[in-house]
C-alpha angles and dihedrals in degrees: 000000000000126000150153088073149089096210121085086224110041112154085185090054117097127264136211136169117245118221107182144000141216117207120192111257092227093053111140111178088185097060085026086236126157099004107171137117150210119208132184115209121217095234129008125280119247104237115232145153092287089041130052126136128262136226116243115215116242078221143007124273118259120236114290095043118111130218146166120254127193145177146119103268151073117324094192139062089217106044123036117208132157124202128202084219113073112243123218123189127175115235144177120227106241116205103265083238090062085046098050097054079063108044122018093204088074088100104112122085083216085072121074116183130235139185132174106275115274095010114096092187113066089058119165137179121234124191116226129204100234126080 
């Protein structure tokens, strides 16, 4: 595993051996559901400035609440594109009902959907691990 980094190649980010993985139960690669881990390091991490712990929510937040999402690929449903330099956006959680009259794929109670805050019309669906 590498971290400490938001590149996806870092030689000065930290390494460490996995030794085992836990993969959610519910995991589907072909409808991309569900597509979190759990991964257990051979040895522990040396915490830094580019590497502290979180904290995990017990739920998830209702609409209205904002929050910052992250990750290394698309951020679009028309165009995919996958980038080596991690991407973080700010976003607001929409009520699945608002969501719905939009796109009728928000069926599943593994989506949540998210908008910049303030802008209704660049919604996206997001799955999420729990449930």
């Amino acid at each position: 595993m590498q971290m400490g980094s938001d590149l996806l190649v870092d030689p000065n980010a930290q390494r460490i051996r996995a030794t085992q993985t836990f993969v959610q139960p519910q995991f589907d690669a072909v409808r991309q559901v569900h597509d979190i881990m759990l991964v257990k390091l051979s040895s522990p991490a040396t915490l830094s400035s580019t590497l502290r712990t979180i904290n995990v929510p017990s739920r998830c937040k209702p609409a209205g609440n904002s929050y910052t999402a992250s990750g290394w690929g698309s951020s679009t449903t028309h165009v995919v594109r996958n980038t080596s330099q991690l991407m973080c956006t700010k976003a607001s959680i929409l009520p699945i009902k608002e969501c719905r009259e939009v796109s009728s794929n928000m069926q599943k109670r593994s989506m949540l959907c998210a908008a910049p805050p303030n802008r209704r019309s660049s919604m996206v669906k997001v799955t999420r691990g729990a449930h």
